[in-house]
C-alpha positions as CSV (number, residue, x, y, z in Angstrom):
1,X,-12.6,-93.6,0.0
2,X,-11.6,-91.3,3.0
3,X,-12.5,-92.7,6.2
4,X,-12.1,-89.5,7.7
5,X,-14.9,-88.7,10.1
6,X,-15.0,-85.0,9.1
7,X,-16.6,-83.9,5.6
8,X,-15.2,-80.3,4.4
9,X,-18.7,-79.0,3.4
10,X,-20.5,-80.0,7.1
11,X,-19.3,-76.8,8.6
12,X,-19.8,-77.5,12.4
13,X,-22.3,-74.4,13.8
14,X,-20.5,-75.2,17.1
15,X,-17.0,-74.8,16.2
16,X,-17.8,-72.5,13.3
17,X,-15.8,-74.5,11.0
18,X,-15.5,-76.2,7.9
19,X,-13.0,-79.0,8.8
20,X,-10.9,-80.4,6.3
21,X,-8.7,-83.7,5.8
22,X,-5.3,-82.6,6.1
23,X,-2.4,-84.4,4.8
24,X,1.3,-83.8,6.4
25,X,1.7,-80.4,8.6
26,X,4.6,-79.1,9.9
27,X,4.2,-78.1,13.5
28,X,7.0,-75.0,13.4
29,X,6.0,-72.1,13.8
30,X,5.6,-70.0,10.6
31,X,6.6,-66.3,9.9
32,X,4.5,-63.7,9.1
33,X,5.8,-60.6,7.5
34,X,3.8,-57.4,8.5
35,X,3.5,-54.8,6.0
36,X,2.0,-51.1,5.5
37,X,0.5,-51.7,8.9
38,X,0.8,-52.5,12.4
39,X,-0.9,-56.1,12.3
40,X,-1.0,-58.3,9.6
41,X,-4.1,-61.2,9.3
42,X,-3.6,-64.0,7.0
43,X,-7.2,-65.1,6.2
44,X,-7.5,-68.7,5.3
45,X,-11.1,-69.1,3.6
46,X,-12.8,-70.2,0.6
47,X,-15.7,-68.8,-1.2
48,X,-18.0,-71.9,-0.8
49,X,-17.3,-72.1,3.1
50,X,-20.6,-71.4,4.9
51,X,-19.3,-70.7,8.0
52,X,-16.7,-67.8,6.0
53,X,-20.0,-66.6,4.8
54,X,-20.9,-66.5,8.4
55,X,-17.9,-64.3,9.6
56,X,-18.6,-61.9,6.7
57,X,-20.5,-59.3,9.7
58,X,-17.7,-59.7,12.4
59,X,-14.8,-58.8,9.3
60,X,-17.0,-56.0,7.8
61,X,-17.4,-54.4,11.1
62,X,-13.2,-55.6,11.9
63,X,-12.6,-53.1,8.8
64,X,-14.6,-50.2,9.3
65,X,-13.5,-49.8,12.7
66,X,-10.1,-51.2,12.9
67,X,-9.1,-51.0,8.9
68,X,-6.2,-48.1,10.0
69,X,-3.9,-51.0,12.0
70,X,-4.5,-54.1,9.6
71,X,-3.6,-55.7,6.5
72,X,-5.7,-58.6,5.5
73,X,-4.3,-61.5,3.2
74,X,-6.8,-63.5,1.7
75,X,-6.0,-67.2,1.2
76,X,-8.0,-69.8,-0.5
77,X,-7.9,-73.1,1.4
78,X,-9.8,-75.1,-1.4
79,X,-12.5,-77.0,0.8
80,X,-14.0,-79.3,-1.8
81,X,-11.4,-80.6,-4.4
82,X,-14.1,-83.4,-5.8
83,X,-16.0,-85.7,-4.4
84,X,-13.9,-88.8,-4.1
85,X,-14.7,-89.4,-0.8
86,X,-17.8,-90.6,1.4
87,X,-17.6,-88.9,4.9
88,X,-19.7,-87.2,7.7
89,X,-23.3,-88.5,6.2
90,X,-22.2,-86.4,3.0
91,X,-21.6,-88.8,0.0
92,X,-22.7,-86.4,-2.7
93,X,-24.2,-82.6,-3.4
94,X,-27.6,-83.5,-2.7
95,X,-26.3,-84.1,0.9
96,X,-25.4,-80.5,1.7
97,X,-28.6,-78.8,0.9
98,X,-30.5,-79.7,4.1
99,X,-26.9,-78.6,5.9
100,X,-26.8,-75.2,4.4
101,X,-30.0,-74.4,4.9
102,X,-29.5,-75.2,8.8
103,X,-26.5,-73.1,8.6
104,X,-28.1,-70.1,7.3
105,X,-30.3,-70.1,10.4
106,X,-27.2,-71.1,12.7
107,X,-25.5,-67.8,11.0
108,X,-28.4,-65.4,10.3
109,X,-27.0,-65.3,6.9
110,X,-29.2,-65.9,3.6
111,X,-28.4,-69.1,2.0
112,X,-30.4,-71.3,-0.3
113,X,-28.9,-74.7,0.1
114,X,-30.6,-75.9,-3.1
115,X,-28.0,-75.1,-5.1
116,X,-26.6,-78.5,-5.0
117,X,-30.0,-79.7,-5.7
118,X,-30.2,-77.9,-8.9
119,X,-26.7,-77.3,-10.1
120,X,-24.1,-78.3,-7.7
121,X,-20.8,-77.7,-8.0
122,X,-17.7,-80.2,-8.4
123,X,-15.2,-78.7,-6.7
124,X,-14.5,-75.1,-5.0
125,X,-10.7,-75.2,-7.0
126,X,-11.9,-73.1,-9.9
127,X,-13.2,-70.4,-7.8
128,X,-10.4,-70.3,-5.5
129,X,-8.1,-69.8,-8.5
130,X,-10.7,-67.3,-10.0
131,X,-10.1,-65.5,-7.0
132,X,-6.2,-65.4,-6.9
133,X,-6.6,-64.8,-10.2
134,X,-8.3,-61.4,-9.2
135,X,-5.6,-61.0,-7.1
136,X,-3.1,-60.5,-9.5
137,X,-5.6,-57.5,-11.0
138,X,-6.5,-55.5,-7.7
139,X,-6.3,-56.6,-4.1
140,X,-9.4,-54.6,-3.6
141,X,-11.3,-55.6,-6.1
142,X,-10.6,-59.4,-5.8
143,X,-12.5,-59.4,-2.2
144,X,-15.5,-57.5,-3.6
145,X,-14.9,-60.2,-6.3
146,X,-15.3,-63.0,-3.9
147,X,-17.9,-61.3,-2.3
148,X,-20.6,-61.1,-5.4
149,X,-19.4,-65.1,-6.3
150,X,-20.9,-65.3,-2.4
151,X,-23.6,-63.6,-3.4
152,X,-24.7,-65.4,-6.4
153,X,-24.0,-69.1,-5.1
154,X,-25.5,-68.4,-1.7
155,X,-28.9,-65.9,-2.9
156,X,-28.9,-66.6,-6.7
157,X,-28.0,-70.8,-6.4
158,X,-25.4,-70.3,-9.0
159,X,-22.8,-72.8,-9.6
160,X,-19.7,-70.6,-9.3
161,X,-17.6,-73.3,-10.6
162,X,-18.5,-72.6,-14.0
163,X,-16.8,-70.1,-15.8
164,X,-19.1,-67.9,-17.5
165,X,-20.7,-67.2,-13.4
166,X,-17.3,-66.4,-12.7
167,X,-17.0,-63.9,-15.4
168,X,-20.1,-62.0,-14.8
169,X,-19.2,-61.6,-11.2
170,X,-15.4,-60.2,-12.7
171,X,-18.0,-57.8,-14.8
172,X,-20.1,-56.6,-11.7
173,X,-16.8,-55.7,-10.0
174,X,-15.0,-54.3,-12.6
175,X,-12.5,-56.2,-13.3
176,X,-10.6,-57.2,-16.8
177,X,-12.1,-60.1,-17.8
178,X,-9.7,-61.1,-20.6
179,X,-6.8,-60.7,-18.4
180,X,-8.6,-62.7,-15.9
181,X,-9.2,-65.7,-18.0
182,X,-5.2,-65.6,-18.7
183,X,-4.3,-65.7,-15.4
184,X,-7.5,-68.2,-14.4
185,X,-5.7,-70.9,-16.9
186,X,-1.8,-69.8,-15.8
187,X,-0.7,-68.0,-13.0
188,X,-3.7,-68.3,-10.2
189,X,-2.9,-71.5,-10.8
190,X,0.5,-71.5,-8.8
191,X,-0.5,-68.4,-6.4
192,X,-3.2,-71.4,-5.3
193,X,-0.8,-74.2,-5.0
194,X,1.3,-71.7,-2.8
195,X,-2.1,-70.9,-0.4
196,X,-2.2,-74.6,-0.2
197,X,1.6,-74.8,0.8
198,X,1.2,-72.7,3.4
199,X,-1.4,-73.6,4.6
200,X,0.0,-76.8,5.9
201,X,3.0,-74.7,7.2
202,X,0.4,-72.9,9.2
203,X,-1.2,-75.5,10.6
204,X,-4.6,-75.0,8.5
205,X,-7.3,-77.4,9.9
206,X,-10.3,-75.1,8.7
207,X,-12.2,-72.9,7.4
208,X,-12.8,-69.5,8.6
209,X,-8.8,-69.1,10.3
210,X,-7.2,-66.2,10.6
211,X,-3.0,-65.5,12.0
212,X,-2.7,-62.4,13.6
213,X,1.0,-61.3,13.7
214,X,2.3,-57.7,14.7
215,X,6.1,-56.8,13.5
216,X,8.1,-59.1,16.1
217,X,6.3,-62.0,14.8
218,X,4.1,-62.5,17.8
219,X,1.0,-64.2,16.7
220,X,-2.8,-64.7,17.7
221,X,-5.4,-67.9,15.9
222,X,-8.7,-67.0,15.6
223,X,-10.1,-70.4,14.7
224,X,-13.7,-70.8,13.2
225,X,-17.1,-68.3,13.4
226,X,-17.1,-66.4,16.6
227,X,-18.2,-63.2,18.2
228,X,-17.2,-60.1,16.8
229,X,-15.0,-59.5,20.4
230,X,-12.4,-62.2,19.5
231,X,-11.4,-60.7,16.4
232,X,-11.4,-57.2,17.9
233,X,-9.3,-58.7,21.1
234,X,-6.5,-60.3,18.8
235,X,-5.7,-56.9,17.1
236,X,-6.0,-55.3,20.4
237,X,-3.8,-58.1,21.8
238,X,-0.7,-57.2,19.1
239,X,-1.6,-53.5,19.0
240,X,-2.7,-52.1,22.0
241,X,-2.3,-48.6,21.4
242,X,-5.4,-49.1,18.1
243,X,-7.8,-46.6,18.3
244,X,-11.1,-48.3,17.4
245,X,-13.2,-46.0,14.6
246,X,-17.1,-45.0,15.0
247,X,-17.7,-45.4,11.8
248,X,-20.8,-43.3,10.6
249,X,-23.6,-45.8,11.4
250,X,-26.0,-43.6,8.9
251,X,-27.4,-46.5,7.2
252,X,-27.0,-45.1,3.7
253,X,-23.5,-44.2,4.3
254,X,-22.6,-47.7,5.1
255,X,-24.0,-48.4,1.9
256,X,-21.4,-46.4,-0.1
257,X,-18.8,-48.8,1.8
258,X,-20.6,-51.9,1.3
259,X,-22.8,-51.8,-1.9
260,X,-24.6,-54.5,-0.2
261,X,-25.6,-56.1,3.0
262,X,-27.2,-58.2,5.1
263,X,-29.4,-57.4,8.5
264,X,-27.5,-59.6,10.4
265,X,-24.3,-57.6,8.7
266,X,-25.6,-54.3,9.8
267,X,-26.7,-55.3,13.2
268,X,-23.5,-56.6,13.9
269,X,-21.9,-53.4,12.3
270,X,-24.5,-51.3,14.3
271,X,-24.0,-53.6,17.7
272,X,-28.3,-54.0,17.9
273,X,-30.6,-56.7,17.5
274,X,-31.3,-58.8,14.6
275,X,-34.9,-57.9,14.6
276,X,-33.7,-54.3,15.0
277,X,-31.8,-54.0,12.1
278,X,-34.4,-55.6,10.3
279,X,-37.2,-52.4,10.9
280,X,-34.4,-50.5,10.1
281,X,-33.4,-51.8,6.4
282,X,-37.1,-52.6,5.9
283,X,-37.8,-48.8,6.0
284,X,-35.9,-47.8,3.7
285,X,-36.7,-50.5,1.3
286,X,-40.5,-49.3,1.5
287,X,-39.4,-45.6,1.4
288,X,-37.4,-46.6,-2.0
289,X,-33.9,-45.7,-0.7
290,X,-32.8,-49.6,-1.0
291,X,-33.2,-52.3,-3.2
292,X,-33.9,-56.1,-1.7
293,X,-33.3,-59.5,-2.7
294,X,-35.3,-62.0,-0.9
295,X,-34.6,-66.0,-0.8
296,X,-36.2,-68.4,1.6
297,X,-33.5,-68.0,4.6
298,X,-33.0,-64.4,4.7
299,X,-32.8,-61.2,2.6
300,X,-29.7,-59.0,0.9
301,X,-30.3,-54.8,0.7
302,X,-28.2,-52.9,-1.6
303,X,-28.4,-49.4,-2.5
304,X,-30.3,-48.1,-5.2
């Protein structure tokens, strides 16, 4: 058994985090390569981490308005590889239900933590090498990829672990889902073991963490679920000269970007309150304009 104190899926509201047991990590400094643009993120998550799930508004927001100056790179960090261990009160799925549900108030992000009540996953492995897997296809499409898995383990309590989930979510995005089941069972395989190489290399304690870098290697940590500011400070802090975006903020417009979202997503994008955001979606869902999925801890809109 691990006597580690910390348990990967009791993401910490305080810290943001979903802390993992870490093995050996190297304490040098390691380089990031910026490409096409001026500041390069490395994006350590993992698509059953609850407190990624609770960055989704600040990133969203991070893209419209700064998407020009950054290239993100998503990394699994493979939070739950079993449950061979007994740590943090959490001993088996059952366990985490009462927890996600406290972090989808914590958040402001819909999540029904009975999923691991009624068919709780094993591990988070398969879907982080679904995702890489995706990778290979389309960078593009693999994050709206791991976005509907999101979707349908956090609103629809599916268990994204299983295969045939995984698939319909390839089929949603539009993705080839032969050519995704060959490089589920081969390559993403590797392209995982190499997020989990680095990762040491980098330090990874955690789940969300993102490396900034610019050109020169000079690097900012964003470490765990925090205000949009810190995110928008560490591009500012490689990049000065950005020029933040006003998006159009025309709710149905957003919608063309993001197919779906979240109040607390578009009050965040939006900078107004919760409860504003809220009259605002909920109009146009009684007017017809947007569709609504509803779960005990929140509600998803998505255009018609």
């Amino acid at each position: 058994m691990n006597e580690n104190k910390t348990n990967p899926l009791l993401c910490d509201p305080v810290s943001g985090t979903c802390e993992i047991t870490t093995g050996e990590i190297t304490n040098e400094k390691a380089h990031i390569e910026t490409e096409n643009k001026p500041v390069k993120i490395i994006y350590y998550t993992d698509p059953i981490c609850s407190s990624c799930w609770g960055i989704e508004p600040q990133l969203r927001k991070l893209k419209l308005e700064y998407g020009d100056y950054i290239d993100i790179d998503y990394r699994m960090g493979g939070l739950l590889p079993d449950w061979s261990y007994n740590s943090g009160g959490i001993s088996k799925p059952a366990d985490v239900a009462h927890h996600w549900d406290e972090a989808s108030l914590h958040y402001e992000m819909p999540i029904d933590g009975n999923v691991w009540l009624e068919d709780p996953l094993d591990s988070s492995y398969p879907s982080c090498i679904a995702v890489k897997a995706a990778q290979i296809q389309d960078k593009e499409k693999a994050v709206k990829f791991m976005r509907v898995l999101r979707e349908k383990l956090y609103l629809e309590k599916k268990n994204i672990s299983k295969w045939e989930i995984i698939a319909d979510a390839a089929k949603i995005t539009g993705l080839n889902i032969q050519k995704l089941k060959e490089d589920y069972e081969g390559d993403a395989k590797k392209l995982f073991q190499d997020d989990l190489n680095l990762a040491k290399t980098l330090g990874v304690r955690g789940f969300p963490t993102l490396f900034f870098a610019d050109a020169n290697n000079n690097q900012v940590t964003v470490y765990g679920s925090k205000p949009y500011a810190y995110y928008e400070n560490a591009v500012l802090a490689l990049f000065p000269e950005a020029k933040k975006k006003n998006p159009n903020k025309n709710t149905l417009s957003l919608f063309e970007i993001y197919p779906t979202l979240t109040p607390k997503e578009y009050a965040v994008i939006c900078t107004m309150s919760y409860p504003e955001a809220e009259v605002v979606l909920e109009e146009l869902y009684d007017e017809g304009k947007l569709d609504k999925k509803s779960i005990k801890n929140g509600s998803l809109y998505s255009k018609k």
